[in-house]
C-alpha distance (Angstrom), angle and dihedral (degrees) to the residues before:
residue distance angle dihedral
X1 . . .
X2 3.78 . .
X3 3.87 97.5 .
X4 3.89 125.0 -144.4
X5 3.57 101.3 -46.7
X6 3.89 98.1 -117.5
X7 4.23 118.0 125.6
X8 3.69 86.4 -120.1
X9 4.12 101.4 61.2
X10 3.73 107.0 90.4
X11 3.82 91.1 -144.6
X12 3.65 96.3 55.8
X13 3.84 91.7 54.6
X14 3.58 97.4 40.4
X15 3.53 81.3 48.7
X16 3.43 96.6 47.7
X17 3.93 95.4 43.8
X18 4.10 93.1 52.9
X19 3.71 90.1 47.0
X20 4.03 89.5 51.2
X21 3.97 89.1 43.3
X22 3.58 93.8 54.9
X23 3.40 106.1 30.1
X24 3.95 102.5 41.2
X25 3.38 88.9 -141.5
X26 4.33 137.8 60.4
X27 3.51 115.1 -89.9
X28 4.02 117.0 -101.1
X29 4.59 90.0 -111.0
X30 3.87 82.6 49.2
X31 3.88 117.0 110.5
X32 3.95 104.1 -127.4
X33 3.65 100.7 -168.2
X34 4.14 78.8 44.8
X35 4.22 97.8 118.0
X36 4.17 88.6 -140.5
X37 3.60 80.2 52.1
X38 3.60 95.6 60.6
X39 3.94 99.1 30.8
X40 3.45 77.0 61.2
X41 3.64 105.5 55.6
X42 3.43 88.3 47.6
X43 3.74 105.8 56.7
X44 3.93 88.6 38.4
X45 3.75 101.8 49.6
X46 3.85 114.8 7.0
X47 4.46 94.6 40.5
X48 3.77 119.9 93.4
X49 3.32 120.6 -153.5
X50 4.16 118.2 -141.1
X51 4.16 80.7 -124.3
X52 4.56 85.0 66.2
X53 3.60 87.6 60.2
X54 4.06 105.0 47.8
């Protein structure tokens, strides 16, 4: 289950976030200029964690 689409449904984020995680990249129904969208991409792929540098 996707959800609705809108930043504030839990499912579409989650969603969104796994997707991202796994995929390195947005999925193709995912709004790129969308701002979750690219809050997203950059906590899930371009963040470091203190934990990636011990």
């Amino acid at each position: 289950d996707i959800g609705s689409g809108y930043p504030s449904d839990v499912r579409s984020t989650t969603f969104l976030r796994e997707w991202i995680r796994k995929n390195k990249k947005a999925p193709p129904i995912a709004r790129k200029s969308w701002e979750t969208t690219k809050k997203i991409i950059r906590e899930e792929l371009y963040s470091k964690k203190i934990t990636d540098f011990v």
